[in-house]
C-alpha positions, -999 to 999 in steps of 0.1 A, spaced: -704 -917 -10 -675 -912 -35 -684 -876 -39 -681 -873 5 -653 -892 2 -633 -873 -24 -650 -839 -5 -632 -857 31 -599 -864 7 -599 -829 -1 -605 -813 32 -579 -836 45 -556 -819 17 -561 -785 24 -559 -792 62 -526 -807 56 -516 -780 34 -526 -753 63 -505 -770 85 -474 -772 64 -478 -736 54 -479 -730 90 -451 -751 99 -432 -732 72 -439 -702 88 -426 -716 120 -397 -726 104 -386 -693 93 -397 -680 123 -374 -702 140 -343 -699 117 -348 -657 121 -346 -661 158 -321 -688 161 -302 -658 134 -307 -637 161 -298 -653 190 -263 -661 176 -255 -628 167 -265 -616 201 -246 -639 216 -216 -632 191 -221 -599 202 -221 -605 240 -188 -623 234 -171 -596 220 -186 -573 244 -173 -593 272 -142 -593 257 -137 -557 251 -152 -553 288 -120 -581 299 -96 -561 277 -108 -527 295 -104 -543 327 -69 -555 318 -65 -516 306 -73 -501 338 -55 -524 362 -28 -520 340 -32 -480 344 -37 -479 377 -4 -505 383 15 -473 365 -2 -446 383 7 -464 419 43 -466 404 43 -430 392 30 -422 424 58 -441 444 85 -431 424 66 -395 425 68 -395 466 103 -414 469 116 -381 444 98 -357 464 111 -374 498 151 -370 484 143 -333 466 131 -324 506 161 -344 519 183 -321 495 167 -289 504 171 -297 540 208 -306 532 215 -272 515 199 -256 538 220 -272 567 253 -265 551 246 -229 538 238 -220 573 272 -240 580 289 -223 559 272 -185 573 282 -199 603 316 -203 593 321 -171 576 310 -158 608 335 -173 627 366 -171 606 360 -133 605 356 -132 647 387 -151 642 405 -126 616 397 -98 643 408 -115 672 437 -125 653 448 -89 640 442 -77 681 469 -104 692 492 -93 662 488 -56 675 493 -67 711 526 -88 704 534 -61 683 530 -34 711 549 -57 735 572 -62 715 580 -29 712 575 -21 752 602 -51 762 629 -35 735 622 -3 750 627 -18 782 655 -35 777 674 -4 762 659 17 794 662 -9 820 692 -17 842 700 -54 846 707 -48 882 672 -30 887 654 -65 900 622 -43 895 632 -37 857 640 -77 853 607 -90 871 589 -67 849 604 -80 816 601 -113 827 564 -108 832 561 -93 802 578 -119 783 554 -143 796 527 -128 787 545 -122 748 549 -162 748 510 -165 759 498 -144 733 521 -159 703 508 -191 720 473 -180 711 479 -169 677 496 -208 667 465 -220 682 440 -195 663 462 -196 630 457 -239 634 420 -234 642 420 -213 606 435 -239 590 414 -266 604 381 -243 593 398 -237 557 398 -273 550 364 -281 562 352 -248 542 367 -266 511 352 -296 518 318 -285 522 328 -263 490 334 -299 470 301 -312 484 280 -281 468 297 -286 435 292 -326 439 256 -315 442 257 -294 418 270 -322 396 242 -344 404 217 -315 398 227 -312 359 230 -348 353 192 -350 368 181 -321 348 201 -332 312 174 -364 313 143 -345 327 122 -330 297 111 -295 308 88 -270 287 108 -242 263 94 -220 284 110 -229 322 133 -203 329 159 -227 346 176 -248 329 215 -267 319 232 -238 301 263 -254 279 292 -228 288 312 -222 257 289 -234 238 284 -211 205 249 -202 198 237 -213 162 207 -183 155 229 -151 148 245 -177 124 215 -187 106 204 -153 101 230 -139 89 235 -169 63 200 -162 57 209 -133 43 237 -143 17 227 -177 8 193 -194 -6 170 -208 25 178 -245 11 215 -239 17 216 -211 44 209 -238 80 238 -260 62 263 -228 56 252 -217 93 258 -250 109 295 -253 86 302 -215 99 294 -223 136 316 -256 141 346 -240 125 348 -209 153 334 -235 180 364 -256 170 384 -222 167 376 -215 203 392 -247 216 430 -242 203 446 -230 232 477 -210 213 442 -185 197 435 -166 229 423 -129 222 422 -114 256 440 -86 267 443 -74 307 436 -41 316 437 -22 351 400 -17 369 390 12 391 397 -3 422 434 -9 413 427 -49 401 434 -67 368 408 -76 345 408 -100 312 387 -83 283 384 -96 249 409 -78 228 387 -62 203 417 -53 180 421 -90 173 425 -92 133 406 -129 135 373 -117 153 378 -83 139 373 -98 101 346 -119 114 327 -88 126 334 -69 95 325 -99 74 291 -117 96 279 -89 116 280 -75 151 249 -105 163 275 -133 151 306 -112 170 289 -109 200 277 -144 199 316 -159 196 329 -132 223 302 -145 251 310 -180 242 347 -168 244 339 -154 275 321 -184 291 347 -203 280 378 -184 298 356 -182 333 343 -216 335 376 -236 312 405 -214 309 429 -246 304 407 -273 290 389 -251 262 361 -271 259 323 -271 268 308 -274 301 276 -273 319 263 -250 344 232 -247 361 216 -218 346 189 -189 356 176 -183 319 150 -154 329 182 -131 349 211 -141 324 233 -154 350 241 -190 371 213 -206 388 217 -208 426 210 -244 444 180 -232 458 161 -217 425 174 -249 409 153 -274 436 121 -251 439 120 -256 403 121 -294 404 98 -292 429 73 -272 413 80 -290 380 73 -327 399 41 -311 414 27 -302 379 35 -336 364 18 -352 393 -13 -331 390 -13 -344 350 -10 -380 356 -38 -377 383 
């Protein structure tokens, strides 16, 4: 009996230490998936919140784009509106052209007519006799007629006058437009490449410089010896009592201003710098007496790069245009 007992005792033992074994098992078991479920859950969190910060991303992207795409169609809708305009008034001003020289034609006939009866009443005078009531009626009639047509010139000369004035008015508005056209332009940002563009008139340009510094200085002093060089001549261009033209008689009989090329001030700085720096201070000099004869200073022009010469309204909006289609087509 001792011997089952003890036999029971130990059976009961290893039973018990089968189940803890097993309950240990569990445990770990347990503690590895509880492991687990935290980190997925830690990893759900910050999946939902990078999921919440994308959203946030794309509403807040798409909130821009509709903006960009607003102020995109309300730029569009006043370029249009400005093309329109230009159109309008440079058909206004055809039109006027038009009519001021149907005017200068019709107002050189009634010159030659009151000329011609002019003449034709003094000869009739001289010729006539006073007591010829034939001779007087007929002078009378014709004096009539000389009043209508001097009549007709004061009202032709006052339509001319009235056209003049509305020509310069319309004249202001294109260079008000114009105005608006560079300021717009100054703050767009447009690739090196675009071929208009605000050209700075009088406005020395600093690369002939550099390279011929470049060539009697060291490269770590040359930019700063270019840049020194280049804003003493620009500031030499503004003195108004240094002004090296000289006027000389054209073809066709008019007057012309030339740079003076006997000037002893650009004559040592071509013998000293070169003919690439020369050249560049005599177009700048050049620029300078055509667009700012009396202020000497820089100003800026709407400018065709690609042809060398001053952008016209037209060529000036097509290239916004184009320009604000291609940044469209980039943000979409």
């Amino acid at each position: 009996m001792q011997r089952l007992a003890r036999e029971h005792v130990r059976s009961i033992l290893d039973e018990q230490e089968k189940m803890n074994y097993e309950l240990e098992v569990k445990r770990k078991d347990l503690d590895a998936w509880n492991r687990q479920l935290n980190k997925r859950e830690a990893l759900t969190e910050r999946e939902r919140q990078k999921l919440d910060e994308e959203k946030q991303m794309s509403t807040t992207r798409n909130t821009s784009l509709e903006m960009a795409s607003m102020e995109q169609r309300k730029a569009d809708e006043n370029v249009l509106r400005l093309v329109e305009e230009q159109k309008k008034e440079k058909q206004e001003a055809l039109n006027k052209v038009l009519q001021l020289e149907r005017q200068l034609d019709a107002k050189q006939k009634l010159e030659m007519e009151i000329e011609e009866l002019t003449g034709k009443l003094q000869v009739m005078r001289h010729l006539g006799d006073e007591d010829d009531d034939a001779v007087q009626n007929k002078i009378k009639e014709m004096n009539e007629e000389l009043q209508q047509k001097q009549d007709e010139m004061s009202s032709l000369e006052d339509l001319n006058q009235a056209l003049i004035i509305k020509e310069r008015q319309s004249n202001d508005e294109l260079q008000e437009a114009r105005k608006v056209l560079i300021s717009g332009l100054t703050d767009m940002q447009f690739s090196s490449r675009a071929h208009i563009g605000i050209k700075r008139m009088g406005d020395i340009e600093m690369k002939p410089f550099h390279a011929a510094c470049k060539g009697k200085y060291p490269v770590s002093v040359a930019e700063m010896k270019s840049s020194e060089l280049c804003t003493l001549w620009q500031e030499k261009l503004r003195k108004p009592e240094w002004h090296p033209f000289k006027v000389i008689q054209t073809e066709d009989g008019n007057h012309e201003q030339i740079i003076d090329e006997n000037d002893e001030e650009l004559k040592t700085l071509r013998e000293e710098w070169g003919n690439d720096v020369y050249e560049a201070v005599g177009t700048a000099l050049k620029e300078m007496n055509e667009y700012n004869p009396s202020g000497n200073y820089v100003i800026s022009e709407l400018w065709n790069y690609k042809e060398n010469r001053k952008a016209t309204l037209k060529e000036v909006i097509s290239h916004i245009l184009k320009s604000l289609k291609t940044l469209k087509r980039k943000r979409t």
